[in-house]
PDB file of N, CA, C and O in Angstrom:
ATOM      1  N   UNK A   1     -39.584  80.475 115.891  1.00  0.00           N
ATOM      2  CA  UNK A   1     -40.297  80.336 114.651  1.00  0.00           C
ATOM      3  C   UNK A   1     -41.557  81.202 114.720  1.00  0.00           C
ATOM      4  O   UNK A   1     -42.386  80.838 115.554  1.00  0.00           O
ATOM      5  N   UNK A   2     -41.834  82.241 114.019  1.00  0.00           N
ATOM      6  CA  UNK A   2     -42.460  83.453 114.320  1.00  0.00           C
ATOM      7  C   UNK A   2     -43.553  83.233 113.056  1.00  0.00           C
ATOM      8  O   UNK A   2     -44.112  84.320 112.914  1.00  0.00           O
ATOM      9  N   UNK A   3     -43.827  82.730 112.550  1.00  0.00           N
ATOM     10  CA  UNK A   3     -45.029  81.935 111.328  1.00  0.00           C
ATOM     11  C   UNK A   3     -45.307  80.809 111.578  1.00  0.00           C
ATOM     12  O   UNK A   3     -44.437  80.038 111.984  1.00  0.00           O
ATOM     13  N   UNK A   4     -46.460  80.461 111.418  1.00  0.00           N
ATOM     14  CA  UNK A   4     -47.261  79.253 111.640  1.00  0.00           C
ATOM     15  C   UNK A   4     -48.275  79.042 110.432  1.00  0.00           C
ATOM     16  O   UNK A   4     -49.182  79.872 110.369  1.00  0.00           O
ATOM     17  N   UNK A   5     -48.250  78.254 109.669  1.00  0.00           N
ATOM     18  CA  UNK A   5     -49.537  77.812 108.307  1.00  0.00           C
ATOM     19  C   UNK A   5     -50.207  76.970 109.266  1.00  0.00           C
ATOM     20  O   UNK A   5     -49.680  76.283 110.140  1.00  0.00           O
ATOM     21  N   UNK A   6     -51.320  77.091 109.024  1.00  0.00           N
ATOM     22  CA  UNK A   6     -52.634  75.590 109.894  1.00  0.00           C
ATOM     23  C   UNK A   6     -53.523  75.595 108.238  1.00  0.00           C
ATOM     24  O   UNK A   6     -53.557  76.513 107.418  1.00  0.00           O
ATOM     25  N   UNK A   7     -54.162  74.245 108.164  1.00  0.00           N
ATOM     26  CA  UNK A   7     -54.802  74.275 106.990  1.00  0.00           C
ATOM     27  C   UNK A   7     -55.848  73.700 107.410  1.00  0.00           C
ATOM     28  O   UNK A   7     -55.916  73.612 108.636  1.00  0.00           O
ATOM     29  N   UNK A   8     -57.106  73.066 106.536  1.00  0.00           N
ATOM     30  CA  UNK A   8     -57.799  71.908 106.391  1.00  0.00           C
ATOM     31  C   UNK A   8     -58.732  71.908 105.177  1.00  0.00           C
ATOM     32  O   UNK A   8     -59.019  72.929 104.551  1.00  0.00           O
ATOM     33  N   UNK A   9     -59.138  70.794 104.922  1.00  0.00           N
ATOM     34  CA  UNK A   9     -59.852  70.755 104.179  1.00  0.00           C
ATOM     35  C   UNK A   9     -61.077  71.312 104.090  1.00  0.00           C
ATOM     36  O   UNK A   9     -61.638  70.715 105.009  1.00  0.00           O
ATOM     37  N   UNK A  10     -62.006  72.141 103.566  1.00  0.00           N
ATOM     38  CA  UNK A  10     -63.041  72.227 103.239  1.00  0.00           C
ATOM     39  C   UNK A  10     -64.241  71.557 103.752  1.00  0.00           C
ATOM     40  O   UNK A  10     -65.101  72.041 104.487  1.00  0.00           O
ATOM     41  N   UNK A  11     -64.171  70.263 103.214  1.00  0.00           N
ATOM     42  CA  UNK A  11     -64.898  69.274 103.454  1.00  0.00           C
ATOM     43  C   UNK A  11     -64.611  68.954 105.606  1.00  0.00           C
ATOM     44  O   UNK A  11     -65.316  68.421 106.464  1.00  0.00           O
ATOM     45  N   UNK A  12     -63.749  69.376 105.624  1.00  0.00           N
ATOM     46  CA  UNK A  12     -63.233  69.155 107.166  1.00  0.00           C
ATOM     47  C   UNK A  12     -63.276  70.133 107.909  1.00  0.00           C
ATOM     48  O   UNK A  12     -62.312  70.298 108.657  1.00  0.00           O
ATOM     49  N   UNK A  13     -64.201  70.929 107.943  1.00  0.00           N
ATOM     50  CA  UNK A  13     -64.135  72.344 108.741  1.00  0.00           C
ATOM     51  C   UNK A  13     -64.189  72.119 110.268  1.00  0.00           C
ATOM     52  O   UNK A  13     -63.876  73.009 111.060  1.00  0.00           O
ATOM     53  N   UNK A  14     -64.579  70.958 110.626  1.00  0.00           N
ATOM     54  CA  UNK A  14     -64.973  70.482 111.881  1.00  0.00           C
ATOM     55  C   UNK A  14     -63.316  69.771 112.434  1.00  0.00           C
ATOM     56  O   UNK A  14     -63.041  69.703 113.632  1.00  0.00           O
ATOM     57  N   UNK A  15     -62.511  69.370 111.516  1.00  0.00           N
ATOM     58  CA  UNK A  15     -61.057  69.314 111.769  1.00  0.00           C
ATOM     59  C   UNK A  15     -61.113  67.642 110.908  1.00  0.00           C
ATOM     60  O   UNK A  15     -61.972  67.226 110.130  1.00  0.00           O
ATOM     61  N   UNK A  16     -60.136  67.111 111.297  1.00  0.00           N
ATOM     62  CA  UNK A  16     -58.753  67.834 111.513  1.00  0.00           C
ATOM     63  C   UNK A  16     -58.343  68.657 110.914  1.00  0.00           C
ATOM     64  O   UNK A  16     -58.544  68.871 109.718  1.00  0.00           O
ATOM     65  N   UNK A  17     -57.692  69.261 111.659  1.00  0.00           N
ATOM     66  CA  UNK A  17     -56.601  70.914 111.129  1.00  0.00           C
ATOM     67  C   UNK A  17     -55.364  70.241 111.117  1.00  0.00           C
ATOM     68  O   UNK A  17     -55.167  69.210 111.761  1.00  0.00           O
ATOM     69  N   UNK A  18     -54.512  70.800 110.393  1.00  0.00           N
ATOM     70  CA  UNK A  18     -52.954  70.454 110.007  1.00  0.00           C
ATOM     71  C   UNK A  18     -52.330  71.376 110.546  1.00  0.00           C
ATOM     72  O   UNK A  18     -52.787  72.519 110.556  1.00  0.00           O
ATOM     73  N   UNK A  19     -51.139  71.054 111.111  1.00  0.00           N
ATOM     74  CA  UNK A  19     -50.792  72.801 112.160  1.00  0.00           C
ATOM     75  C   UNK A  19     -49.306  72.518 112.112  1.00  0.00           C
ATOM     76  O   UNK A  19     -48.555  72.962 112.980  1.00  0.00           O
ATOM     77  N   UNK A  20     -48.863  71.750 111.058  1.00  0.00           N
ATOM     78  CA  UNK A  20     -47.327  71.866 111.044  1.00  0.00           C
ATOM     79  C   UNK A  20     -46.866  70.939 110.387  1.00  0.00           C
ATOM     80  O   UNK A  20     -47.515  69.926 110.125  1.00  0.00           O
ATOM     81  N   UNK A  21     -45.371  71.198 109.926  1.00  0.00           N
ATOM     82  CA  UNK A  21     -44.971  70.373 109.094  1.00  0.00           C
ATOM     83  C   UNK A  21     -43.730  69.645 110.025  1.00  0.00           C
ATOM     84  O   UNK A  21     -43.688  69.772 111.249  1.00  0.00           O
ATOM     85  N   UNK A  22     -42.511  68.693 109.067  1.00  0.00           N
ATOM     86  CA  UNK A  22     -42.185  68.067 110.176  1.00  0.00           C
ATOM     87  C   UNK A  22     -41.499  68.757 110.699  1.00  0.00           C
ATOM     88  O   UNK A  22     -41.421  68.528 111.906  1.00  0.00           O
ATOM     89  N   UNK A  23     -40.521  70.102 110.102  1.00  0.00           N
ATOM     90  CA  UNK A  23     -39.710  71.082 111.218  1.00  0.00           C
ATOM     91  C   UNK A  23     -40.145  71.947 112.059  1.00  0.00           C
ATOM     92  O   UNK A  23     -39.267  72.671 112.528  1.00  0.00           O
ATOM     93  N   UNK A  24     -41.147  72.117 112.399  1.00  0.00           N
ATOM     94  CA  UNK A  24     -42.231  72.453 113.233  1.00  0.00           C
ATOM     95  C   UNK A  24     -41.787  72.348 114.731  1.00  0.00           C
ATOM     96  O   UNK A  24     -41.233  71.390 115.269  1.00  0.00           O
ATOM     97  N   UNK A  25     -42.208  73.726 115.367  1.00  0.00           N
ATOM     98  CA  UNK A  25     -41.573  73.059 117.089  1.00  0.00           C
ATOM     99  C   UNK A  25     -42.333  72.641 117.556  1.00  0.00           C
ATOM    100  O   UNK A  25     -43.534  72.889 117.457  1.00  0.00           O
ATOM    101  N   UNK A  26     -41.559  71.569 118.460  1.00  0.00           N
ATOM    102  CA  UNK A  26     -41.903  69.994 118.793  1.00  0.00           C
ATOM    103  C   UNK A  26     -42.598  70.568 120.251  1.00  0.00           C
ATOM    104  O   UNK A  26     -43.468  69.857 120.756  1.00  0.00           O
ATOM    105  N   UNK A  27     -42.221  71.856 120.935  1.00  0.00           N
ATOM    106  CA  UNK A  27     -42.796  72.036 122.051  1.00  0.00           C
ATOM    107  C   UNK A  27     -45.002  72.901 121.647  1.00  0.00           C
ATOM    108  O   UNK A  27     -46.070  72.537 122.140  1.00  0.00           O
ATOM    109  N   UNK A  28     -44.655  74.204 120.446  1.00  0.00           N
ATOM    110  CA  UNK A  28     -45.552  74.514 120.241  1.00  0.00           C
ATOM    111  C   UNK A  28     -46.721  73.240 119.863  1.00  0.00           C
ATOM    112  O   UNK A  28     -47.914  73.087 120.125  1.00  0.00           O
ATOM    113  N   UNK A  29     -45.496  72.290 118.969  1.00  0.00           N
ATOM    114  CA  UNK A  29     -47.013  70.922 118.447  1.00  0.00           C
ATOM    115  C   UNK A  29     -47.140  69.960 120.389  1.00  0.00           C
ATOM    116  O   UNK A  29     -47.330  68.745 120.320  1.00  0.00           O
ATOM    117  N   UNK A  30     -47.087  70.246 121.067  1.00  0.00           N
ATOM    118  CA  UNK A  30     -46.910  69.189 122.008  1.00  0.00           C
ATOM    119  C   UNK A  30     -48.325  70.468 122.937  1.00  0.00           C
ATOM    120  O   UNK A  30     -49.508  70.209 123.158  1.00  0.00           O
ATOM    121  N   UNK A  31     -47.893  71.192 123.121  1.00  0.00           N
ATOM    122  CA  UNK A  31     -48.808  72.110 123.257  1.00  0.00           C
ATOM    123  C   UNK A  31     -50.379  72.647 123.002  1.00  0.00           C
ATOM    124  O   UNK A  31     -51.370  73.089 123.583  1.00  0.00           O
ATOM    125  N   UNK A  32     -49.800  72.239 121.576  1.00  0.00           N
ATOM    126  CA  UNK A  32     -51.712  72.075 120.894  1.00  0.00           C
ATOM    127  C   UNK A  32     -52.235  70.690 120.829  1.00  0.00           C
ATOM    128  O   UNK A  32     -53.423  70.452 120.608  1.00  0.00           O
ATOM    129  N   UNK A  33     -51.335  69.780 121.024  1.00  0.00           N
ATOM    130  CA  UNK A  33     -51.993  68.435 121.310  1.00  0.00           C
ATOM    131  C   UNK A  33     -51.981  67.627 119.726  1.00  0.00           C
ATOM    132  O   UNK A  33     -52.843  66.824 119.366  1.00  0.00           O
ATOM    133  N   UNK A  34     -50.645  68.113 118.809  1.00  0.00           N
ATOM    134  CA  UNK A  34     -50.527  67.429 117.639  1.00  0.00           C
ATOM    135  C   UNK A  34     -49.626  66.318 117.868  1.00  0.00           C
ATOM    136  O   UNK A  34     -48.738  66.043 118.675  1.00  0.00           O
ATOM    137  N   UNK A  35     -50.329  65.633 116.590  1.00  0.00           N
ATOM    138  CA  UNK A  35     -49.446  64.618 116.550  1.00  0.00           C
ATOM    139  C   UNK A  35     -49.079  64.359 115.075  1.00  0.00           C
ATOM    140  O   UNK A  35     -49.909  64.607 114.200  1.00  0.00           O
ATOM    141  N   UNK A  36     -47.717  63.808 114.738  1.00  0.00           N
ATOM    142  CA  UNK A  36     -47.025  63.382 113.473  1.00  0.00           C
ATOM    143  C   UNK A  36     -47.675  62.446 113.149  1.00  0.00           C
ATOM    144  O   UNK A  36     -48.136  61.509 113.800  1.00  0.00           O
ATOM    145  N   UNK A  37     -47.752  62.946 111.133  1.00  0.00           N
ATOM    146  CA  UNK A  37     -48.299  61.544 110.562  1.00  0.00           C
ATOM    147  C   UNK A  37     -47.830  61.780 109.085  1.00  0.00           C
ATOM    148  O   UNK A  37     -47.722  62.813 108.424  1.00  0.00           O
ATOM    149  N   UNK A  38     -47.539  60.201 108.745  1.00  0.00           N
ATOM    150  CA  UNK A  38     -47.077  60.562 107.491  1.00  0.00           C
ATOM    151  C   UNK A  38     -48.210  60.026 106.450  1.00  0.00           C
ATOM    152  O   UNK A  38     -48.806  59.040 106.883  1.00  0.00           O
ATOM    153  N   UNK A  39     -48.696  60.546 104.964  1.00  0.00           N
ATOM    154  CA  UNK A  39     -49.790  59.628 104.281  1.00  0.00           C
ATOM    155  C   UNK A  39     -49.162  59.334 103.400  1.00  0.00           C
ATOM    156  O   UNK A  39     -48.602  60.018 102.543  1.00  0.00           O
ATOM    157  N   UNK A  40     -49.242  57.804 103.632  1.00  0.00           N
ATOM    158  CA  UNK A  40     -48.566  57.364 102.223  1.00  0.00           C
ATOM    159  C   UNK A  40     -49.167  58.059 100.901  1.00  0.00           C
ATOM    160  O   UNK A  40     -50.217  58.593 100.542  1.00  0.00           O
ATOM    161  N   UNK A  41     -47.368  57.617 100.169  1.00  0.00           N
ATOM    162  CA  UNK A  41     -47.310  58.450  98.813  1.00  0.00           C
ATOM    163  C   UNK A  41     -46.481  59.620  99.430  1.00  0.00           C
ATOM    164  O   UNK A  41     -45.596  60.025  98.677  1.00  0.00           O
ATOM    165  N   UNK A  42     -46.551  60.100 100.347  1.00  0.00           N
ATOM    166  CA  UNK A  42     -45.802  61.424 100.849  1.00  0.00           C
ATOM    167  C   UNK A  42     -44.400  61.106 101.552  1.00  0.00           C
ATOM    168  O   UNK A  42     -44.297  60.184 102.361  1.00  0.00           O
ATOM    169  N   UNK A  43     -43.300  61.952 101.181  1.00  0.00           N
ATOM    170  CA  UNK A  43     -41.880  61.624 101.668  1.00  0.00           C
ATOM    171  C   UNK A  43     -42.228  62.677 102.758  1.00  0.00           C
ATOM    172  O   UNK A  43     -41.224  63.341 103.020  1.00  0.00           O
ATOM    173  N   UNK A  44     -42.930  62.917 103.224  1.00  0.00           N
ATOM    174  CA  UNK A  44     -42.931  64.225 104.514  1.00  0.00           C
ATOM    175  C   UNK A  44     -43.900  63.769 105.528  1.00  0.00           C
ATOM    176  O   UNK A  44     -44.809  62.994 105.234  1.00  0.00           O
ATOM    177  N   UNK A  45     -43.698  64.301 106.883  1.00  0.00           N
ATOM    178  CA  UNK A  45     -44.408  64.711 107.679  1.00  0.00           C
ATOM    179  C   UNK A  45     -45.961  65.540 108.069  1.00  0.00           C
ATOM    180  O   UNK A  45     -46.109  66.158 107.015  1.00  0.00           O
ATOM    181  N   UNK A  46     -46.716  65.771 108.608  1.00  0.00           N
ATOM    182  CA  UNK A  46     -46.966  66.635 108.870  1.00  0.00           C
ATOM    183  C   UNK A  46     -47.912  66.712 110.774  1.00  0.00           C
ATOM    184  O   UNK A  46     -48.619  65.752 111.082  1.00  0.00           O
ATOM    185  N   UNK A  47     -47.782  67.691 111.594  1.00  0.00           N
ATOM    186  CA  UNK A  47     -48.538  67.326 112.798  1.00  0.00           C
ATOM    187  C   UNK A  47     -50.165  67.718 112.544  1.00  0.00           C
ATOM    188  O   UNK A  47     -50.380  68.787 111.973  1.00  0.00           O
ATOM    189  N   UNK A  48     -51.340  66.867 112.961  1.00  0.00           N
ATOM    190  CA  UNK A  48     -52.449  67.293 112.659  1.00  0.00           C
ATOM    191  C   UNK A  48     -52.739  67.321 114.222  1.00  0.00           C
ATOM    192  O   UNK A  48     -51.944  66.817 115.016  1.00  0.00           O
ATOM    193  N   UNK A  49     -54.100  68.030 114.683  1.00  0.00           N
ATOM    194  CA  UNK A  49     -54.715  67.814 115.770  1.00  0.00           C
ATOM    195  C   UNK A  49     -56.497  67.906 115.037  1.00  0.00           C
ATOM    196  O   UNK A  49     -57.018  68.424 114.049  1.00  0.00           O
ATOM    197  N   UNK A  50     -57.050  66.864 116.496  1.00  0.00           N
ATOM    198  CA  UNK A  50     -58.562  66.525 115.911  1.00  0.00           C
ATOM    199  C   UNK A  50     -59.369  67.966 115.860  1.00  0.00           C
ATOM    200  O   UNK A  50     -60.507  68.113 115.415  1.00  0.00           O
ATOM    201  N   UNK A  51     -58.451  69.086 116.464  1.00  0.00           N
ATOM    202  CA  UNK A  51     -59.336  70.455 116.930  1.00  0.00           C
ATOM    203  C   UNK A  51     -60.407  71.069 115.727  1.00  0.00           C
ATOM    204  O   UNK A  51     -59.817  70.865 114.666  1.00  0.00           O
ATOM    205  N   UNK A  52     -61.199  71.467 115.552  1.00  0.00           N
ATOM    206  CA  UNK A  52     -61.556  72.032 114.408  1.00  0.00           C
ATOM    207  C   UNK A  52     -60.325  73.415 114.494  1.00  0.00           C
ATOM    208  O   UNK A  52     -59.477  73.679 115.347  1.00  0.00           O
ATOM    209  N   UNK A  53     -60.723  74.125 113.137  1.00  0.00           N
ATOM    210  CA  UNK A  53     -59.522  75.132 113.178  1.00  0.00           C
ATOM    211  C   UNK A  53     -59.884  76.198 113.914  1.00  0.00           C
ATOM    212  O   UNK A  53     -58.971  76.848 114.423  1.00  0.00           O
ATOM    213  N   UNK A  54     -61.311  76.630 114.145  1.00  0.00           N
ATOM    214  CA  UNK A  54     -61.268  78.116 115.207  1.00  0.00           C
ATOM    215  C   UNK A  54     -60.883  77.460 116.705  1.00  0.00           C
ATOM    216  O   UNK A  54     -61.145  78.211 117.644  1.00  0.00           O
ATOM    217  N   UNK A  55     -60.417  76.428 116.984  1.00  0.00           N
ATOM    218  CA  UNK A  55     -60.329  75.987 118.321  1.00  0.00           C
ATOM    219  C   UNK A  55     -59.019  76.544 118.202  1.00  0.00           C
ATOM    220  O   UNK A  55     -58.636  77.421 118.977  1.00  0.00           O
ATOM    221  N   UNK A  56     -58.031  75.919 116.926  1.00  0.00           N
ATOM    222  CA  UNK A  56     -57.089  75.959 116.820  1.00  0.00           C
ATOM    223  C   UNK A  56     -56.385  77.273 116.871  1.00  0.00           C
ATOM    224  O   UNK A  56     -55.340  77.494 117.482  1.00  0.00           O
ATOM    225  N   UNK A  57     -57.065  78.106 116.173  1.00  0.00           N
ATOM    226  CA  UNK A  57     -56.775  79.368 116.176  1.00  0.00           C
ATOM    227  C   UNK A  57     -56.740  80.470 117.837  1.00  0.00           C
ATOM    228  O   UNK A  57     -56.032  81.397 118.230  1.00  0.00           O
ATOM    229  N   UNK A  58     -57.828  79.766 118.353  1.00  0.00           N
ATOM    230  CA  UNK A  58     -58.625  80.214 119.699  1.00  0.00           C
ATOM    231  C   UNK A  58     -56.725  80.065 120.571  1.00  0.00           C
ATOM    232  O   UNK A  58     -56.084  81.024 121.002  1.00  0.00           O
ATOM    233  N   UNK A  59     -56.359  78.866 120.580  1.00  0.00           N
ATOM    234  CA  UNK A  59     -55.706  78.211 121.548  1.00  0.00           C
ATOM    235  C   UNK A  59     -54.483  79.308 120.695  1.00  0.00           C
ATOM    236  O   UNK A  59     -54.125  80.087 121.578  1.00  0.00           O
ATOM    237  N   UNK A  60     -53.753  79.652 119.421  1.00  0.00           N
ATOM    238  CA  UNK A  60     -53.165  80.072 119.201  1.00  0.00           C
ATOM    239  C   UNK A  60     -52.849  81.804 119.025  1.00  0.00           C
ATOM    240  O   UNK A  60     -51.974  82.488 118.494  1.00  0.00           O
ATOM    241  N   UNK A  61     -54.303  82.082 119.922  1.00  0.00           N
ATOM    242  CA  UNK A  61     -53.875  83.474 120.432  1.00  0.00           C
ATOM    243  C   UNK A  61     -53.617  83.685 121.429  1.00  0.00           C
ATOM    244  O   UNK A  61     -52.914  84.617 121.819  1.00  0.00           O
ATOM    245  N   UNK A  62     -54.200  82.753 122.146  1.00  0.00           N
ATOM    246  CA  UNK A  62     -53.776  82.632 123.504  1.00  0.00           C
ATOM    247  C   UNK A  62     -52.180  83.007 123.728  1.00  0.00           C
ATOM    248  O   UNK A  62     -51.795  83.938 124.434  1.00  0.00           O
ATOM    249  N   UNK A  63     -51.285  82.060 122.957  1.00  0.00           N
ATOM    250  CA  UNK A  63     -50.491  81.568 123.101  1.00  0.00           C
ATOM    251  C   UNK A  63     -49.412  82.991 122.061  1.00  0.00           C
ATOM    252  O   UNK A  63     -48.197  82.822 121.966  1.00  0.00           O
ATOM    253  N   UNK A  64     -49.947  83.993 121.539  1.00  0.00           N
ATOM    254  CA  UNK A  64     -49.442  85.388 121.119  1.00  0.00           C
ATOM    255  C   UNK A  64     -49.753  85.175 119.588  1.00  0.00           C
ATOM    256  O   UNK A  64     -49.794  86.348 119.217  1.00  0.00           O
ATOM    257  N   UNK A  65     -50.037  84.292 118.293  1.00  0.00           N
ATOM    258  CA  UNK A  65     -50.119  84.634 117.158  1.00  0.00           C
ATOM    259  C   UNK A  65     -51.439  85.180 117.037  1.00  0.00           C
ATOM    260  O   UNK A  65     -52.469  85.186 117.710  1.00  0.00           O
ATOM    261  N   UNK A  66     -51.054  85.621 115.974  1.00  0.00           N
ATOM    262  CA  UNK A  66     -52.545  86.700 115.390  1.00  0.00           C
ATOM    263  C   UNK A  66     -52.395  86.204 113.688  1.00  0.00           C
ATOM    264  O   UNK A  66     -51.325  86.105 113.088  1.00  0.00           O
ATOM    265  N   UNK A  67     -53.364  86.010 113.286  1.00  0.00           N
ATOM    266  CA  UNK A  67     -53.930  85.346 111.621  1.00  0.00           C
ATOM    267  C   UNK A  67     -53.648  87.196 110.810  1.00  0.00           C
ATOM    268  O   UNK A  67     -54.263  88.232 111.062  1.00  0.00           O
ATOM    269  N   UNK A  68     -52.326  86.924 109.682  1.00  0.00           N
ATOM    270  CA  UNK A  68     -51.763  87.539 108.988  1.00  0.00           C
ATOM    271  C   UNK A  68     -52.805  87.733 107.784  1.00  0.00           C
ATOM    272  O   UNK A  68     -53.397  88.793 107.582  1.00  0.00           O
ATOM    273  N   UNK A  69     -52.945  86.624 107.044  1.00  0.00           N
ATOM    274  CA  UNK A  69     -53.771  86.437 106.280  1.00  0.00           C
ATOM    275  C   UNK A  69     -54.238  84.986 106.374  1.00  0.00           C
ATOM    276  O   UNK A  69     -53.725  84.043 106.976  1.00  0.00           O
ATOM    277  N   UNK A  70     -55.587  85.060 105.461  1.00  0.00           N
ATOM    278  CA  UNK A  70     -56.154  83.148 105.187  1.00  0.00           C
ATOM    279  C   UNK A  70     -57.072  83.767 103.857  1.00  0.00           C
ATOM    280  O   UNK A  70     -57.605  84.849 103.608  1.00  0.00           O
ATOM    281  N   UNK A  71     -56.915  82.197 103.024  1.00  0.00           N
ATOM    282  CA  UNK A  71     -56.969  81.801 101.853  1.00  0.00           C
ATOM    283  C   UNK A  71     -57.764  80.557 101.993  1.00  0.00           C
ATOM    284  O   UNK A  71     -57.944  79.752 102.907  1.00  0.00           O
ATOM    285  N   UNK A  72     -58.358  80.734 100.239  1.00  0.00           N
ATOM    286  CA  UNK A  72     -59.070  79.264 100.254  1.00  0.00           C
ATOM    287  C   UNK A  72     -57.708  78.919  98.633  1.00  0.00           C
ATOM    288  O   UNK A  72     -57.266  79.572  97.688  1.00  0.00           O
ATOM    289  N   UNK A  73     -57.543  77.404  99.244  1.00  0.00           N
ATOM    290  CA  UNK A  73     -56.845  77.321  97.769  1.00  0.00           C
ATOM    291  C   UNK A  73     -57.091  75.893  97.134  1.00  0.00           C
ATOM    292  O   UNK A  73     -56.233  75.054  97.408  1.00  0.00           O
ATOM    293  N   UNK A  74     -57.972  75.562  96.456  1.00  0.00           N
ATOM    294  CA  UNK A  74     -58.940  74.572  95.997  1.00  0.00           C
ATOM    295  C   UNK A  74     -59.913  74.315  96.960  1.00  0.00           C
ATOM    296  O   UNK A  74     -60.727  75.049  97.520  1.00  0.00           O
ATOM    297  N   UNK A  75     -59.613  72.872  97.059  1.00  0.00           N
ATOM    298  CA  UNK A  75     -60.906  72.808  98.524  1.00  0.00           C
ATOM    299  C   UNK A  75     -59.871  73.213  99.823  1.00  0.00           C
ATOM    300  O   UNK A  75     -60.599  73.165 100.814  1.00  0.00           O
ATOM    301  N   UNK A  76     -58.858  73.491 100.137  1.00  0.00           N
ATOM    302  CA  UNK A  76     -58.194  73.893 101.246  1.00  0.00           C
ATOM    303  C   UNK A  76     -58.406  75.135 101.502  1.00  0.00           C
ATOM    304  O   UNK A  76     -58.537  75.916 100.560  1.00  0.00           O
ATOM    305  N   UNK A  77     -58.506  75.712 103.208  1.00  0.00           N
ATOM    306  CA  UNK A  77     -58.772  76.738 103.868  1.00  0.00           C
ATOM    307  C   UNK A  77     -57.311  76.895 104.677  1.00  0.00           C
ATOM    308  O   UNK A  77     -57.089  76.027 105.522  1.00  0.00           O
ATOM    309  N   UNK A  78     -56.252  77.985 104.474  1.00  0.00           N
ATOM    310  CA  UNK A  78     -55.136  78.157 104.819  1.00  0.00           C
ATOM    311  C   UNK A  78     -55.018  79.581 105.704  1.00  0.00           C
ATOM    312  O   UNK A  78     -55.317  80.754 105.479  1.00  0.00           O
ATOM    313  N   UNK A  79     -54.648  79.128 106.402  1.00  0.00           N
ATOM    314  CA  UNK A  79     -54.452  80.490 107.273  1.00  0.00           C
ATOM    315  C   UNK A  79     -52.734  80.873 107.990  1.00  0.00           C
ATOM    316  O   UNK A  79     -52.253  80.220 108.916  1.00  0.00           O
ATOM    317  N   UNK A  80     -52.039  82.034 107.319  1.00  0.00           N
ATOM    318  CA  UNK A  80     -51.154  82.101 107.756  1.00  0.00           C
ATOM    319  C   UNK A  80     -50.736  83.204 109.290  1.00  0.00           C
ATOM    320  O   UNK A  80     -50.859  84.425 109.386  1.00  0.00           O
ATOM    321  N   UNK A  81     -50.330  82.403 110.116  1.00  0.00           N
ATOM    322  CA  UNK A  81     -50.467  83.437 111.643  1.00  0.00           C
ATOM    323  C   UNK A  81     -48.844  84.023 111.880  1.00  0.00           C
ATOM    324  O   UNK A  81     -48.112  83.738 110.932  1.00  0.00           O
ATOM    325  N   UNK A  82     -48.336  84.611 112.733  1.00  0.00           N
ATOM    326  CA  UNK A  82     -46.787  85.146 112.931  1.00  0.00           C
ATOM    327  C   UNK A  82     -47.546  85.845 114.338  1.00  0.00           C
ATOM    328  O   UNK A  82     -48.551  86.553 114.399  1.00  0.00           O
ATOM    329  N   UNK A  83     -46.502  85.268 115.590  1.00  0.00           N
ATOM    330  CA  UNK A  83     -46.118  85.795 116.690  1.00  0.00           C
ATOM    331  C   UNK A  83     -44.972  86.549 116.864  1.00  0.00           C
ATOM    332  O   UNK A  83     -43.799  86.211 116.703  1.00  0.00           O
ATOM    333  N   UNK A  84     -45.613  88.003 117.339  1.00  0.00           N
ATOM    334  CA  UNK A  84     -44.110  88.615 117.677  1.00  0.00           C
ATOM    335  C   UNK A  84     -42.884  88.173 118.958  1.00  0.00           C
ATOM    336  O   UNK A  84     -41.813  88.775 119.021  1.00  0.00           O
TER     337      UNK A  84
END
């Protein structure tokens, strides 16, 4: 899986970051230290970790992605990454 979305809120710059949804690999989310949660009202998944997002990002170059593009889209800050 060669794309990765991480998001957060605005108001949450300090985290949590959202770093996957539920088809998401279970080794990359085990890796960054996410965990599954569902919020009610929602039929989906998603893995969050407490990291703020430049941690998140930090740990995910490490690991070979590089940030494609990022967006603000209401109060959300979206950043889309792809490892070759």
């Amino acid at each position: 899986m060669p794309y990765l979305l991480i998001s957060t809120q605005i108001r949450l710059e300090t985290g949590p970051t959202m770093v996957g949804d539920e088809h998401s690999d279970p080794h990359l989310m085990s890796i960054l230290g996410a965990t599954k949660r569902s919020t009610l009202g929602n039929n989906f998944c998603e893995y969050y970790v407490n990291d703020a997002p430049r941690v998140v990002l930090d740990k995910l170059e490490s690991l070979g992605y590089r940030v494609v593009s990022m967006t603000g889209v209401g109060q959300t800050l979206v950043w889309c990454l792809h490892r070759e």
